[in-house]
C-alpha positions as CSV (number, residue, x, y, z in Angstrom):
1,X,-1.7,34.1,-13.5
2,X,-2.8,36.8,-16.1
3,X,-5.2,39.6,-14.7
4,X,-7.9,38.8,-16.8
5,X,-8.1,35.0,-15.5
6,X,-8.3,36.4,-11.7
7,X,-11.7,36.9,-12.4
8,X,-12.1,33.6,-13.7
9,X,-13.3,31.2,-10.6
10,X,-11.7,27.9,-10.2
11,X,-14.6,25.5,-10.9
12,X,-14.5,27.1,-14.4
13,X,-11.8,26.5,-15.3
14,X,-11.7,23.0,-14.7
15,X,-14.0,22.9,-18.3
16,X,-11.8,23.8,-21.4
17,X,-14.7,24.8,-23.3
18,X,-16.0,26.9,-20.1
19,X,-12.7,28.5,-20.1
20,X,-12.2,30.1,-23.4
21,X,-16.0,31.6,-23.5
22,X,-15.2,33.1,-19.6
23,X,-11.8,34.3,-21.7
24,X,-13.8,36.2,-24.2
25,X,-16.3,37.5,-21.7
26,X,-13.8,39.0,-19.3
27,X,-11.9,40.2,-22.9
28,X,-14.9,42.3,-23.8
29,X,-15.9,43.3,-20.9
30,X,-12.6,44.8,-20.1
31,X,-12.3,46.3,-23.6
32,X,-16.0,47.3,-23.0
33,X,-15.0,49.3,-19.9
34,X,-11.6,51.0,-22.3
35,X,-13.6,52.3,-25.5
36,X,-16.9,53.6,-24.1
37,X,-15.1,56.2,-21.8
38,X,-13.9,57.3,-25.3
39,X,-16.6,57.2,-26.8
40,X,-18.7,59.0,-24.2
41,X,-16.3,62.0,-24.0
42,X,-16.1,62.7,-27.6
43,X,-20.3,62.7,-27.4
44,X,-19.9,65.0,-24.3
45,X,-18.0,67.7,-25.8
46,X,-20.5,67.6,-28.9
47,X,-23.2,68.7,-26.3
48,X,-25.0,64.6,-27.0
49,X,-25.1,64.1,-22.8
50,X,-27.7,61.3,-23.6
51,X,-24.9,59.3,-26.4
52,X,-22.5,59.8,-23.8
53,X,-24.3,58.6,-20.3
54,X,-26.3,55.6,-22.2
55,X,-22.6,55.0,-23.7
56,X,-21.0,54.7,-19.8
57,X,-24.0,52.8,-18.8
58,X,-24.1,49.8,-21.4
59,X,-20.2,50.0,-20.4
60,X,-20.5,49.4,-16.8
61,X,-22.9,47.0,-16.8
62,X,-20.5,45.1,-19.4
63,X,-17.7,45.6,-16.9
64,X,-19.7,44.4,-13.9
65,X,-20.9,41.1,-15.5
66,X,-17.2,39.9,-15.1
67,X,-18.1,41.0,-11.0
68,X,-20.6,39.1,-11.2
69,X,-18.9,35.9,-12.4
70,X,-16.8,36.1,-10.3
71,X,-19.0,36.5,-7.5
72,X,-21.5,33.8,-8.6
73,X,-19.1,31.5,-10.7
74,X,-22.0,31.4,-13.2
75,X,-20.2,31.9,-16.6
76,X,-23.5,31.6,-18.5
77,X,-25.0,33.9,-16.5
78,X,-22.1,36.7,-16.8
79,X,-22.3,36.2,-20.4
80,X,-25.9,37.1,-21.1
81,X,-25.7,40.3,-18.3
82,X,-22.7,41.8,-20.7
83,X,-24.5,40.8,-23.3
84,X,-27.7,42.1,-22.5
85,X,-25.8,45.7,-21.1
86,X,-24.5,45.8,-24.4
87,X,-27.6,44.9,-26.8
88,X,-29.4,47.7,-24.3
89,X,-26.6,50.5,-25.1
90,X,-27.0,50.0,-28.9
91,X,-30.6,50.2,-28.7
92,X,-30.2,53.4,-26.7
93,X,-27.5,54.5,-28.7
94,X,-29.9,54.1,-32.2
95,X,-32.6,55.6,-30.7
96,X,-31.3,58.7,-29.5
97,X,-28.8,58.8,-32.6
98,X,-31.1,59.5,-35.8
99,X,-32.8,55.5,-35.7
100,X,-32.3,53.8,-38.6
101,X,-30.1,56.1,-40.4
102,X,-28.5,57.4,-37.5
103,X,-24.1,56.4,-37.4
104,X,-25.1,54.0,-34.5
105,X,-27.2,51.8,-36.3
106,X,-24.2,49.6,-37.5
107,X,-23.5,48.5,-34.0
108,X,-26.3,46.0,-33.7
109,X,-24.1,43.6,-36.4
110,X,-21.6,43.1,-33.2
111,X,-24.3,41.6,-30.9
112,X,-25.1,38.3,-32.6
113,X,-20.8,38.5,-33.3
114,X,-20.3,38.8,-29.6
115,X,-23.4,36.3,-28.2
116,X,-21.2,33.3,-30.3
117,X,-18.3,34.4,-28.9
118,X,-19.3,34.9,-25.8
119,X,-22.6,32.7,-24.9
120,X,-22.3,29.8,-27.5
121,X,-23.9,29.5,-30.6
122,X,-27.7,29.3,-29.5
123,X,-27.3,32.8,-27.3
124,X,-25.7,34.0,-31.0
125,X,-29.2,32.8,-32.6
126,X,-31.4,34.5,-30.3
127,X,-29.7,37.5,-30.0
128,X,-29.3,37.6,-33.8
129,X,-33.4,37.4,-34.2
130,X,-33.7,40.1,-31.3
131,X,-31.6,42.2,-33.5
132,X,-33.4,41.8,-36.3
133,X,-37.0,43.0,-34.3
134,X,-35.1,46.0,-33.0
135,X,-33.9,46.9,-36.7
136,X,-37.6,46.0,-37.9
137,X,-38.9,48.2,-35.0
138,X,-36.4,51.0,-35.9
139,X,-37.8,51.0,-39.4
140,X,-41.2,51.6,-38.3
141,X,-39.8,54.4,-36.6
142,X,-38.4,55.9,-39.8
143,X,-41.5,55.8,-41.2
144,X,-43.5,58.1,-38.3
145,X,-41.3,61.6,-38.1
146,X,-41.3,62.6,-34.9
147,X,-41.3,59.7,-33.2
148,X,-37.7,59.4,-32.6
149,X,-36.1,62.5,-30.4
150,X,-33.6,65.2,-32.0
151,X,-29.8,64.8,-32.3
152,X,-28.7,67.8,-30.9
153,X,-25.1,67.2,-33.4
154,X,-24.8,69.1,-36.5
155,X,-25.4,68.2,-39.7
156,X,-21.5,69.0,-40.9
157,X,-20.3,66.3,-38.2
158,X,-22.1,62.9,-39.4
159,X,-19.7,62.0,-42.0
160,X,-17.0,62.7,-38.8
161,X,-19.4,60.9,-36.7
162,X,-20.1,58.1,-39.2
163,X,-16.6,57.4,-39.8
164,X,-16.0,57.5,-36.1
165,X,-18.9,54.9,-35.6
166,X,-17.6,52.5,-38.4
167,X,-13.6,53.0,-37.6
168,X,-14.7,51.9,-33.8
169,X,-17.0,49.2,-34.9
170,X,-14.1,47.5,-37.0
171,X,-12.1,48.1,-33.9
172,X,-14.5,46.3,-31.9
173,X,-14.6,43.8,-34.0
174,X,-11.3,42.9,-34.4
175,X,-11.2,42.9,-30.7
176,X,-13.2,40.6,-30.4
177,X,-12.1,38.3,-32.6
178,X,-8.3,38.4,-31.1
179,X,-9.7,37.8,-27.5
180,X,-11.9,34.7,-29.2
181,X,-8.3,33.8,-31.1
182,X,-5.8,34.5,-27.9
183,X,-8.8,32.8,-25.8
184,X,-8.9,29.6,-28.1
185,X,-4.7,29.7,-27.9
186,X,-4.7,29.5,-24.3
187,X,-7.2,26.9,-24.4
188,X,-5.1,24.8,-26.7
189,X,-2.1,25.6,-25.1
190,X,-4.2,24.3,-22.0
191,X,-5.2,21.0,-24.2
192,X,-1.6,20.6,-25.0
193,X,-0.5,20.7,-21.7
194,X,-2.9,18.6,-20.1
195,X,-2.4,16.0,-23.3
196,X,1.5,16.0,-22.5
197,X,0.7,15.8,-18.9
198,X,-1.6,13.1,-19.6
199,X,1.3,11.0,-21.6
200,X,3.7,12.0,-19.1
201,X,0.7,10.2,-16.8
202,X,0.5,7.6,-19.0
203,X,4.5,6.4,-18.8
204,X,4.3,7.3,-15.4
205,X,1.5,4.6,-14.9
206,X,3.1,2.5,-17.4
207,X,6.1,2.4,-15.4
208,X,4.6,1.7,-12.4
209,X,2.4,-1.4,-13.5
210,X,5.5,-2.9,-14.8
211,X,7.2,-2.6,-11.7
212,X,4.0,-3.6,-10.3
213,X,3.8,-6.8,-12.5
214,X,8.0,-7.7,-11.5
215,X,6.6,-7.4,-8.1
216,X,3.9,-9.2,-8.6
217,X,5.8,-12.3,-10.3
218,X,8.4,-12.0,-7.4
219,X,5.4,-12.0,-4.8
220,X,3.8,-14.8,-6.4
221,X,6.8,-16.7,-6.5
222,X,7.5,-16.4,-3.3
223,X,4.2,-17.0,-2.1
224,X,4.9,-20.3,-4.2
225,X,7.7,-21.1,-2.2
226,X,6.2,-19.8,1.4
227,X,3.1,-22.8,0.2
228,X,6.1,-25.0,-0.6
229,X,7.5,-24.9,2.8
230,X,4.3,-24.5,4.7
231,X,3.2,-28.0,2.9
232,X,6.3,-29.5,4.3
233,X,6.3,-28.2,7.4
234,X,2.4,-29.7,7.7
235,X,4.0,-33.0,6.4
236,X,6.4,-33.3,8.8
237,X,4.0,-31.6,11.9
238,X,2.0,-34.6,11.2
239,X,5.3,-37.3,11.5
240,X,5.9,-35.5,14.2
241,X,2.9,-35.7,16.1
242,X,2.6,-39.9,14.8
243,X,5.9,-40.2,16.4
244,X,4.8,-37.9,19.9
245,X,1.8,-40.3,19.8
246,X,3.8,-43.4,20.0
247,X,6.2,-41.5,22.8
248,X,2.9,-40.7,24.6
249,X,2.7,-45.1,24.7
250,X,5.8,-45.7,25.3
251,X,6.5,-43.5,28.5
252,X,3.1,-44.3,29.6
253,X,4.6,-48.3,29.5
254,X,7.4,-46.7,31.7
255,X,5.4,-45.2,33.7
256,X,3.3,-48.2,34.5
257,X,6.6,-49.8,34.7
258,X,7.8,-47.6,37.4
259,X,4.9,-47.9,39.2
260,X,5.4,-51.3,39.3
261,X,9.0,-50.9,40.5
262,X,7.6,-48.3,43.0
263,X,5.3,-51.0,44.1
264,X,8.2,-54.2,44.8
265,X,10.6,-51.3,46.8
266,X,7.8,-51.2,49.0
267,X,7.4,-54.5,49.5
268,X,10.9,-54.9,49.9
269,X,11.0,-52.7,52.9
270,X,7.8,-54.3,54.4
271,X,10.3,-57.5,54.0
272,X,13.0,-55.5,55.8
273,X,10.9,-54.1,58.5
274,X,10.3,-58.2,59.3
275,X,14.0,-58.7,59.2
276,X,14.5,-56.2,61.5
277,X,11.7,-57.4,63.7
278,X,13.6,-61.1,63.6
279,X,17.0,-59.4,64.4
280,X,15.3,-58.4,67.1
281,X,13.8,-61.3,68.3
282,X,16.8,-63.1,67.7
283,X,18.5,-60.5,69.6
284,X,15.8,-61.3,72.8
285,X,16.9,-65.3,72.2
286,X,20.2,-64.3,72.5
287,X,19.6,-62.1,75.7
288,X,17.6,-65.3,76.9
289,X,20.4,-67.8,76.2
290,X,23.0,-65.6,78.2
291,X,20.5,-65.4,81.5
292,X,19.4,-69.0,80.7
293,X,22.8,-71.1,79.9
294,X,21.0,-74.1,80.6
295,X,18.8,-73.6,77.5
296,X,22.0,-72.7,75.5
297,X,21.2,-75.3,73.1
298,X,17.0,-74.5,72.3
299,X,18.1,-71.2,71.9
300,X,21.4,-71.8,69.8
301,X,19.1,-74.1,67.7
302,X,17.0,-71.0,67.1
303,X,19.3,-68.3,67.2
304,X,20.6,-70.2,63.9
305,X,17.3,-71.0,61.9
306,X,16.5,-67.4,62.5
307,X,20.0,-66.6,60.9
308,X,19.3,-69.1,58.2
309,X,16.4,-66.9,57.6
310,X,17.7,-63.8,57.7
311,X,20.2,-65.0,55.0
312,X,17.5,-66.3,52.7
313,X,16.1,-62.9,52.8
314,X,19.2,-60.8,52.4
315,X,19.6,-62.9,49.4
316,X,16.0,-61.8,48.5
317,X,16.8,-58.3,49.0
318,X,20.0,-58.6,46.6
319,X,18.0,-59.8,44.1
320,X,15.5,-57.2,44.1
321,X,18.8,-54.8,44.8
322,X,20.0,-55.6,41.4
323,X,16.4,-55.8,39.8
324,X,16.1,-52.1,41.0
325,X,19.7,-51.5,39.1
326,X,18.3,-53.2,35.8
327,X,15.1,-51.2,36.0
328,X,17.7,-48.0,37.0
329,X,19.8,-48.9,33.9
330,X,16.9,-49.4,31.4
331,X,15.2,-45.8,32.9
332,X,19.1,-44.2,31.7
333,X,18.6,-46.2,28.4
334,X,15.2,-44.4,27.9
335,X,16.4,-40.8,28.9
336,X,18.8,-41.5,26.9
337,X,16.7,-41.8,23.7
338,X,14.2,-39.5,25.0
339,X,17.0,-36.6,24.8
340,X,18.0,-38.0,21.0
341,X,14.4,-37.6,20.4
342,X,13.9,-34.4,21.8
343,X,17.5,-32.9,19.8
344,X,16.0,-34.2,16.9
345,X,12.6,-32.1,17.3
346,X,14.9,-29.2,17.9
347,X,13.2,-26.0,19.4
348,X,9.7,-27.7,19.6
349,X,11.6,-30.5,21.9
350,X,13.6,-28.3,24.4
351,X,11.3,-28.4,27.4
352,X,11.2,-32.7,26.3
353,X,15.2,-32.3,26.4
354,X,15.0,-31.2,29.8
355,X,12.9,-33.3,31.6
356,X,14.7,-35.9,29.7
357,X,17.8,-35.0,31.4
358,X,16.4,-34.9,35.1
359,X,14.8,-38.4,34.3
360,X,18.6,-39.9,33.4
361,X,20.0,-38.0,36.5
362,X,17.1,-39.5,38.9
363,X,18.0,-43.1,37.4
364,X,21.8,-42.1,38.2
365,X,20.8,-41.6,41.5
366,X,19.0,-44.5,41.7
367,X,21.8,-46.5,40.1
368,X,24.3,-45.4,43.0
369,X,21.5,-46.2,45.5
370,X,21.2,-49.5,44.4
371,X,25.1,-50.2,44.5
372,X,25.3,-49.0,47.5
373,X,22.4,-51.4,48.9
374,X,23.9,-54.0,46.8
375,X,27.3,-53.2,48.9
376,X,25.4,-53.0,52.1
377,X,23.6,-56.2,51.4
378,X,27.0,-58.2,50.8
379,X,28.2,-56.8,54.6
380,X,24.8,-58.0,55.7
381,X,25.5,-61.4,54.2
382,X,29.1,-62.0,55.0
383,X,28.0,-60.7,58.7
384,X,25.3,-63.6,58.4
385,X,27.2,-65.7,57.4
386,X,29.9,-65.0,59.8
387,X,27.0,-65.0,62.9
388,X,25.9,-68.7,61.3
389,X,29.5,-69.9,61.4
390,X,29.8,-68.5,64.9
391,X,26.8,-69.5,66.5
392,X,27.4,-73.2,64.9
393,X,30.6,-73.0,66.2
394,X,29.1,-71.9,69.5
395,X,26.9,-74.7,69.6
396,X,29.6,-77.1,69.0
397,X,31.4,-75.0,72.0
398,X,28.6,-75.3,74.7
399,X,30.4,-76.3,77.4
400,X,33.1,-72.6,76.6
401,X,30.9,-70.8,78.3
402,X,29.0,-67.9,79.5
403,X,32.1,-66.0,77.8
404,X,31.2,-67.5,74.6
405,X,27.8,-66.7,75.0
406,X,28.4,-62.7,75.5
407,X,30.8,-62.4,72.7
408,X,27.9,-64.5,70.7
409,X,25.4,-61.7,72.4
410,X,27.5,-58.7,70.4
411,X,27.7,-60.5,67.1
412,X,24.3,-60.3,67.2
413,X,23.8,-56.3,68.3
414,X,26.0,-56.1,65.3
415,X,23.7,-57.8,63.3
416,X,20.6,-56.3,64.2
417,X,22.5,-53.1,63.7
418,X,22.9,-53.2,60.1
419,X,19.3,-54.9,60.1
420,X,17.7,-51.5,61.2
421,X,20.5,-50.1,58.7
422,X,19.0,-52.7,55.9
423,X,15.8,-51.3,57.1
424,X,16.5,-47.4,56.8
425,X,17.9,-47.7,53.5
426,X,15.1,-49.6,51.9
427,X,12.2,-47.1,52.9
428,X,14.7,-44.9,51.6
429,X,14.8,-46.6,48.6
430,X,10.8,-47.3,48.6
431,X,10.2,-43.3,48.4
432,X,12.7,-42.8,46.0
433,X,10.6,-45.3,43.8
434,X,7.2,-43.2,44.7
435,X,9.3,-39.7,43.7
436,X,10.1,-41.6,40.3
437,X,6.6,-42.8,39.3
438,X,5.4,-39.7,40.2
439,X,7.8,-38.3,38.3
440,X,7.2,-40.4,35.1
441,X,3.5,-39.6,35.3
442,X,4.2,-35.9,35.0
443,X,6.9,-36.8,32.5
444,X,3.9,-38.6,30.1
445,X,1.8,-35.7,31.1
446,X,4.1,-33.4,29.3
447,X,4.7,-35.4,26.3
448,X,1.1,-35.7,26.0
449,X,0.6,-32.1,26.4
450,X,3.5,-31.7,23.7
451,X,1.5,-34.3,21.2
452,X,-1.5,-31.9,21.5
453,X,1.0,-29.1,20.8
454,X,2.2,-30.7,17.7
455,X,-0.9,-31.2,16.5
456,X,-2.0,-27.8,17.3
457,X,0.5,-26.3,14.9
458,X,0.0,-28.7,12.5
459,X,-3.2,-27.7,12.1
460,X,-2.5,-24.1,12.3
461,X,0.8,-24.7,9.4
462,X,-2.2,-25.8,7.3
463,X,-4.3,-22.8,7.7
464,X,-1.3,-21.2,6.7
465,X,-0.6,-23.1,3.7
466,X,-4.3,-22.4,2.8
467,X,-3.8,-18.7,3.5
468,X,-0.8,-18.7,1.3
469,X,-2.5,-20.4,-1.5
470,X,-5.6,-17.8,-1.8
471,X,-2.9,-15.2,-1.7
472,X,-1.1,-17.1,-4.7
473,X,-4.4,-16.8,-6.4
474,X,-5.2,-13.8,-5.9
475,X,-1.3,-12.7,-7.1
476,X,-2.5,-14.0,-10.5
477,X,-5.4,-12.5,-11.1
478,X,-3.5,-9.0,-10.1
479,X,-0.7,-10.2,-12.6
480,X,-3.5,-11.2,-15.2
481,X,-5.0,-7.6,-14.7
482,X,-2.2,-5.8,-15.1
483,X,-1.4,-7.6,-18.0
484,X,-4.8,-6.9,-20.1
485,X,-4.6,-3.1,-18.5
486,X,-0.7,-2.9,-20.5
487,X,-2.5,-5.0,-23.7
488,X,-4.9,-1.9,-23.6
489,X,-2.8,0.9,-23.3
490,X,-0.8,-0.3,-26.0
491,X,-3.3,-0.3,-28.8
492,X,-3.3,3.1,-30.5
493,X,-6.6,5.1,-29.2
C-alpha cells in the first residue's frame, strides 16, 4: 500500500468515487506541506515575516486536514478544512502582498481548481463565487490607499517576485491536475480490477450453478427412484400386512384347535385315572377270590367284565393316542409353512421364523409322546387281552386251584401296574397339551403384534414416499431457478 493511501480509512475506500477525491485531497495536502516551506523561506530572507508565517499556516492546516480524515474518516469534511486553510492563506497572502495588484493575487484562480478536484463540483461553485467576493472586496481596497498594509519588499524584486508567484502557480497547478489524473488511474485501475474480478466472479458462479444444476438433475433423479422404491415398498407393506392378517386367523384357528386338543388329553387322563381306579378294584376282587375260593366263580365273572372294560377303554385311549398324533402331525404341517412364511418375509419375519421352529419341535415331541403311548397302549392291550384269556381260562379251570388263583392274583398286579403307568403318562400328556395351547396363544399374540408392525411401517414407508415426493418438487423448482438465473446471465448487460 502506497503512503499516501495510509491515510485513507477503510470505509472510504470501499466507494470508487470517494477514493479518487480522498486521492487528490491527501495529493495536495502533501504537496501543500512540500512548496509552502519554500515559499516561506524565500519570503523570510526578504525580511516579509508576515508572507512567510501566513504561508506555513495555510500549509499546516492543509497538511492536517489529511489527520483529520484520517482520524474522523469524514472525506468531505477533510476536503473543505484543506480547502478552507488554503482559500484563508491566499486571502492573507493578497492582503499583506500589495491587494489586488500584489504577485499573490493570481493564487485565488487555484481555489475553485482545487474545490472540483477535491470536494466535487458543487464545493468548486461555491468556492468559485467566494472568490469572486474576495477579488470584488480586494478592489474596493485598491480604491482606498492606505487601507491595505505596506510590503516591506522592494520595488526592484516584483518582477522576481511575480515570476516566482506565476512559475509556482503553474506548478501548482499541474500538480494538481497529475494527482486528479494519477488519482482517476488508480481508480480505474481499481474499476478494472474489480470488473475482472467480477467476471472471474461471474464464471466462478457460473461454474458452480452448472454443477449445481448436474447435481440437481442427479438428486432429482434419484429422489425419483428413492419415490419409486418407497411406493413399492408401501405396496407390498400392505400385501404383507393382508397376508399377516389372514395368519393372525389362521393361528388363532390353531390355537382354538389346540385348546381343544388340550381339552380331550384331559379328559383322556380323567378316563385313565378311572381305569386305574378299576384295576384296582379289580385288583381287590382278585384279593377277594383268593381268600374266598368258594366265590371263585362271582368273582371270576367279574374279574372279566372289568377286563372287558378295561379293554374297551384302552382301545378308547388308542384312538385318542393316534388323534393326538394327527393333531401332532398337522401342528408340524403348520410350522412348517409358518417357517416358509416367515423366510419369505425375510428380516421383518426372523423372530416369526423362530417361534415357528420351537412350535414344529414342541409337535416333535409330541409326535414321540404319542408313539410312545400308542406303544404303551398296545402292551396294555395284549396284557388285557392276555389277563381275559387267562382269567377265562381260569374260569374254565376252577377246580385247579388256589395255585391258579395266585398266579391269576399277579397277572393282575401286572395289570394294574401299567394301569397306574397308563395313568402317569396321560397327565403327562394332558400338561403337555396345556404347555401347547398356551404356547399357540403367545404364538398368535406375536403374529398379531407382527401385523400391527407391518402396518406400522407401512404407514411410515408412505410418509416416506410423501417426503420424497415434496423433496422431488422442490428439486425442480431449484433446477427451474437455476435455469432462468443461467438464461439471465447469458443475455449481454
Amino acid at each position: 500500500m502506497a503512503f499516501s493511501d495510509w491515510f485513507i480509512p477503510e470505509r472510504i475506500r470501499q466507494r470508487q468515487d470517494q477514493l479518487i477525491q480522498a486521492r487528490t485531497t491527501v495529493n495536495v495536502a502533501m504537496l501543500a506541506a512540500l512548496l509552502t516551506p519554500l515559499f516561506s523561506v524565500s519570503y523570510f530572507k526578504l525580511g516579509h515575516s508576515a508572507m512567510g508565517f501566513g504561508i506555513l499556516a495555510g500549509g499546516a492546516g492543509m497538511a492536517l486536514s489529511v489527520l483529520l480524515m484520517r482520524l474522523t474518516g469524514l472525506m468531505q469534511l477533510a476536503a473543505n478544512v484543506a480547502i478552507t486553510s488554503m482559500y484563508a492563506m491566499v486571502c492573507w497572502m493578497a492582503w499583506v502582498n500589495g491587494g489586488l495588484m500584489g504577485t499573490s493575487i493570481v493564487w485565488f484562480a487555484t481555489v475553485p481548481f482545487a474545490a472540483i478536484f477535491i470536494a466535487g463540483r458543487r464545493a468548486g461553485y461555491v468556492w468559485a463565487v467566494l472568490t469572486l467576493l474576495a477579488l470584488v472586496l480586494f478592489m474596493l481596497l485598491h480604491n482606498d490607499p492606505g487601507a491595505l498594509p505596506d510590503i516591506p519588499i522592494p520595488a526592484t524584486e516584483f518582477p522576481f517576485m511575480q515570476l516566482k508567484s506565476l512559475v509556482g502557480l503553474t506548478l501548482v497547478v499541474l500538480a494538481l491536475a497529475l494527482a486528479f489524473d494519477s488519482a482517476k488511474a488508480k481508480g480505474f485501475n481499481s474499476l478494472e480490477t474489480a470488473r475482472e474480478q467480477a467476471e472471474s466472479s461471474r464464471h466462478a458462479i457460473a461454474a458452480m450453478l452448472d454443477q449445481i444444476a448436474r447435481s440437481v438433475r442427479a438428486a432429482s433423479q434419484e429422489s425419483k427412484d428413492i419415490a419409486d422404491s418407497a411406493h413399492l415398498m408401501v405396496d407390498t407393506m400392505q400385501k404383507q400386512s393382508a397376508r399377516t392378517q389372514e395368519m393372525v386367523v389362521t393361528v388363532q384357528q390353531m390355537s382354538d384347535l389346540t385348546s381343544h386338543n388340550a381339552d380331550q388329553t384331559v379328559h383322556a387322563a380323567e378316563v385313565a385315572g378311572n381305569a386305574r381306579q378299576h384295576a384296582s378294584a379289580g385288583g381287590q376282587v382278585m384279593d377277594e377270590a383268593v381268600r374266598r375260593l368258594d366265590e371263585a366263580g362271582q368273582a371270576m365273572s367279574r374279574s372279566a367284565a372289568a377286563i372287558e372294560s378295561l379293554e374297551r377303554r384302552s382301545n378308547e385311549v388308542s384312538g385318542i393316542a393316534q388323534l393326538i398324533g394327527e393333531i401332532a402331525d398337522q401342528t408340524n404341517l403348520l410350522a412348517l409353512n409358518a417357517a416358509i412364511e416367515a423366510a419369505r418375509a425375510g428380516e421383518m419375519g426372523r423372530g416369526f421364523a423362530v417361534v415357528a421352529d420351537e412350535v414344529r419341535k414342541l409337535a416333535e415331541r409330541t409326535q414321540s409322546a404319542t408313539k410312545d403311548i400308542e406303544a404303551k397302549i398296545g402292551l396294555i392291550v395284549d396284557g388285557t387281552q392276555e389277563a381275559l384269556i387267562a382269567i377265562r381260562d381260569g374260569s374254565s379251570r376252577m377246580q385247579s386251584g388256589a395255585g391258579n388263583a395266585r398266579a391269576a392274583q399277579e397277572s393282575l398286579s401286572g395289570i394294574i401296574s401299567n394301569a397306574h403307568e397308563l395313568a402317569n403318562v396321560l397327565e403327562a400328556v394332558s400338561s403337555a397339551g396345556s404347555t401347547q395351547s398356551q404356547g399357540f396363544k403367545t404364538f398368535a399374540g406375536n403374529v398379531t403384534a407382527i401385523g400391527r408392525a407391518t402396518q406400522t411401517l407401512s404407514d411410515e414407508t408412505g410418509s416416506i414416499a410423501g417426503s420424497t415426493r415434496r423433496l422431488d418438487a422442490l428439486m425442480a423448482e431449484l433446477q427451474d431457478f437455476t435455469r432462468r438465473y443461467e438464461a439471465a446471465q447469458s443475455q449481454p448487460a
